[in-house]
N, C-alpha and C positions, 0 to 999 in steps of 0.2 A: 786477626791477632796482630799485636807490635810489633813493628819490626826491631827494633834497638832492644837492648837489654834492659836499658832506662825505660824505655817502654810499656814493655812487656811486666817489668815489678809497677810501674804503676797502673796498669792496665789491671793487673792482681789485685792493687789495693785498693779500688773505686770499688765503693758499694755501690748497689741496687736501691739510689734514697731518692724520693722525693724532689728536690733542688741539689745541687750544688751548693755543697758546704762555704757560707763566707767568712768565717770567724772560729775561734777555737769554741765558743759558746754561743750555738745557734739554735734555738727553740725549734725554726721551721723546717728542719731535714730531719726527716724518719728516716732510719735504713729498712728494707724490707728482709733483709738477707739476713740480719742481726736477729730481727723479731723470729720470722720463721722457723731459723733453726735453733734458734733458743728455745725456742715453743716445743718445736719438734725429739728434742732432747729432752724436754724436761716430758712430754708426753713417754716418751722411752725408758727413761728412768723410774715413773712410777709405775709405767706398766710393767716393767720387769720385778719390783720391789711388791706389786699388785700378784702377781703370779706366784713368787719365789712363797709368798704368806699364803695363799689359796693353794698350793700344791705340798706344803710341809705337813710334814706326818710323823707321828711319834717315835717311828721306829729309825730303823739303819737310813740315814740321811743320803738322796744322789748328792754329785756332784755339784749341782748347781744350786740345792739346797745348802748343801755343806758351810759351799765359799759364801753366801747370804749370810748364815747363822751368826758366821767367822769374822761379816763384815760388821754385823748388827754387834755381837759383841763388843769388839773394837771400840765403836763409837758410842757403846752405852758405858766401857768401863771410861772412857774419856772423859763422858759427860758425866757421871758420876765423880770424877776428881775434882772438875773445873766449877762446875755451878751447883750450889750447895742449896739448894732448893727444890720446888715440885720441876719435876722433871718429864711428866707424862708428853708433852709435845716438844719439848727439847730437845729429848733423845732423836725422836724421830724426824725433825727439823735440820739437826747434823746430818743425819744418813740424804734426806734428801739432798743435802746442798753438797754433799761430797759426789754422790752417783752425779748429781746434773752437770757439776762441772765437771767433772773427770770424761764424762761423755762431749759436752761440748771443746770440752782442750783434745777431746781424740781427733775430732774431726779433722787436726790437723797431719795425723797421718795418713791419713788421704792421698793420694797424690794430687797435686796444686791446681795440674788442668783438667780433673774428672770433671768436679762438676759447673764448673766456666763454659768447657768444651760442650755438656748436655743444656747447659743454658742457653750456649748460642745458638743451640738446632731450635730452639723454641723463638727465637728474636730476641734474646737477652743478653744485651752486650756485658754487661757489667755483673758480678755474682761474688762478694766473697763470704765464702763460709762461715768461717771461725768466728762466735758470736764475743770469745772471750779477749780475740786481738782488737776489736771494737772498745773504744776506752767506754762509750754509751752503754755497752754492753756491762764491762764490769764495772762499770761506776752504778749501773744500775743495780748488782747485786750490792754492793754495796751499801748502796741506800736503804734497802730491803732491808740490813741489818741493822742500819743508824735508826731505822724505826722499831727495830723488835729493841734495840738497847733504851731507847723513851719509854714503849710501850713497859716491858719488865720495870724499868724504875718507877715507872708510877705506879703498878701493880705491888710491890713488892714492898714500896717504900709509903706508898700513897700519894696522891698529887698533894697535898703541906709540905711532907715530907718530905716526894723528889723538891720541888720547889725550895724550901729550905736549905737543903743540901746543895740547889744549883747556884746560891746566891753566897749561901757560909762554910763554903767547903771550899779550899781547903784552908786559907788564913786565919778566920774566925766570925762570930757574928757582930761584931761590932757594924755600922750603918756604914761609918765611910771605907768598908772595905766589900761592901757588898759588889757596889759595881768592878772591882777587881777579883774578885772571885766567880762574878758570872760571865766576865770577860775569860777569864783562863778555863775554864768549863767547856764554854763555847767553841775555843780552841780545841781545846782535847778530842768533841764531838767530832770538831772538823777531821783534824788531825789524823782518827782513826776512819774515817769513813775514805777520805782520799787516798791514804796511804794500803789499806784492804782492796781499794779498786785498783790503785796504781801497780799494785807489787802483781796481781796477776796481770792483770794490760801488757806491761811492761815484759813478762816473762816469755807471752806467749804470742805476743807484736815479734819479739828476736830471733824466736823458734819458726816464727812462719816466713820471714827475712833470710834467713839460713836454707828453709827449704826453697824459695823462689832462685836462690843464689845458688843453688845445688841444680836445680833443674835448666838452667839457665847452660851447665854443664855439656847438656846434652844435645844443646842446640850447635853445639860445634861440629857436628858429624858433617863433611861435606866430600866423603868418600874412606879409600883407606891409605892415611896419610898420619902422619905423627901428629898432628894437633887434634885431629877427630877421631883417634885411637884413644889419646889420652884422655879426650872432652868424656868419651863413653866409659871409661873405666873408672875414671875421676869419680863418673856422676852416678857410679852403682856404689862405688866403695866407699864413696861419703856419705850419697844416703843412703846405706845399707848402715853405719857405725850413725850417724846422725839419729835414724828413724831410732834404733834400741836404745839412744842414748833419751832422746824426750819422750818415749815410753814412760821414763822414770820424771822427766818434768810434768807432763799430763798428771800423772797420778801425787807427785809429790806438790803441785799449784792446789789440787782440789782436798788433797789433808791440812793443807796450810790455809787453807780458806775454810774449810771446817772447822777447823782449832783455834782461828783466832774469831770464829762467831761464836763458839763455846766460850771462848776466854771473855769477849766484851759481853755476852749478854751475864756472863759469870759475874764480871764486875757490876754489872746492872743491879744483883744482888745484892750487896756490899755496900758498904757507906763509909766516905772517906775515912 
């Protein structure tokens, strides 16, 4: 493990990839740590969504059925406000991508050195978790969505149609104003694809900063002295208020990323 604090947070934040990252946009570094427990999340999330439907029953609902029903409702009266269309894989397209991320942003409560410290019993220097503080991570949900908003507009519009629209929306059809309307289109596509990956990256890159900076606390112990009293109490009572307070970011990153794939593929519908 680092010795230094600087260290130690960067020692946290090297993936498990490939090469050595050299540019902010590099084709040749996989992370493996991103893929895995991305994978491993979203395996969790339908197996649990897989159960919660094979064990429902007409009658007096458990507990675990309950909060299911509770959640599926939620995201079907959603889905019903926002996208005014067929809906049979919509709905349940939300529910998936709300469980997957709400499970991969939990991982962050974790504490920072579980599983680094089980990686290095195996010879694995390098491990970080959180697939959603990876910006490859959520730039890749992201994309997943910039394809379902294509996909629906050609469906919905038909490929003339979307095409028409990508060219005469929204100044008019006039020829010389085409190329400025599929310029500003373009934009837009961009626009919302980077700015949906950004806003979770961003949320849960700070929140996993906070806890490395929190743990860092507790490395002050160096007997029983007033700096290593305080390192130890610091580092309960911050992440004790820290951990209940991104509770509520975990869950409120994966409704915000729900809603706004409801919202664009909503728009997908719609014609300027």
């Amino acid at each position: 493990m680092a010795g230094s604090a600087t260290e130690y947070i960067q020692h946290h934040l090297t993936h498990l990839s490939t090469v050595k990252q050299q540019s902010i946009v590099d084709f040749s570094v996989f992370n493996f740590d991103t893929a895995v427990f991305s994978i491993l999340m979203m395996a969790l999330a339908l197996g649990l969504l897989y159960m919660a439907a094979r064990k429902a029953t007409p009658g007096v609902p458990g507990k675990f059925q309950c909060a299911v029903e509770m959640l599926v409702d939620m995201v079907s009266e959603q889905a019903k406000s926002i996208v005014h269309g067929d809906r049979t894989f919509i709905a349940p397209l939300a529910l998936t991508v709300f469980v997957w991320v709400a499970f991969m942003n939990a991982i962050d409560l974790i504490p920072v050195d579980l599983f680094p410290s089980i990686a290095s019993a195996f010879g694995i220097h390098y491990l970080r978790p959180l697939p959603t503080a990876d910006l490859n991570g959520s730039l890749g949900i992201a994309c997943g969505v910039l394809i379902l908003m294509i996909y629906y507009g050609i469906k919905v519009k038909g490929l003339k149609g979307f095409n028409k629209e990508l060219f005469t929306a929204p100044f008019g059809n006039h020829p010389l104003l085409w190329p400025f309307n599929f310029l500003l289109n373009l934009i837009e596509y961009l626009a919302k694809t980077v700015s949906l990956g950004m806003r979770l990256f961003g949320n849960m890159y700070a929140g996993e900063l906070v806890f490395f900076l929190i743990a860092l606390l507790g490395g002050l112990w160096a007997g029983f002295d007033g700096l290593s009293i305080f390192g130890v109490v610091g580092h309960f009572v911050a992440g004790l208020c820290w951990l209940l307070f991104h509770i509520l970011i975990v869950l409120l990153q994966a409704f915000i990323m729900m809603m706004l794939t409801l919202v664009y593929i909503g728009q997908a519908h719609e014609g300027h």
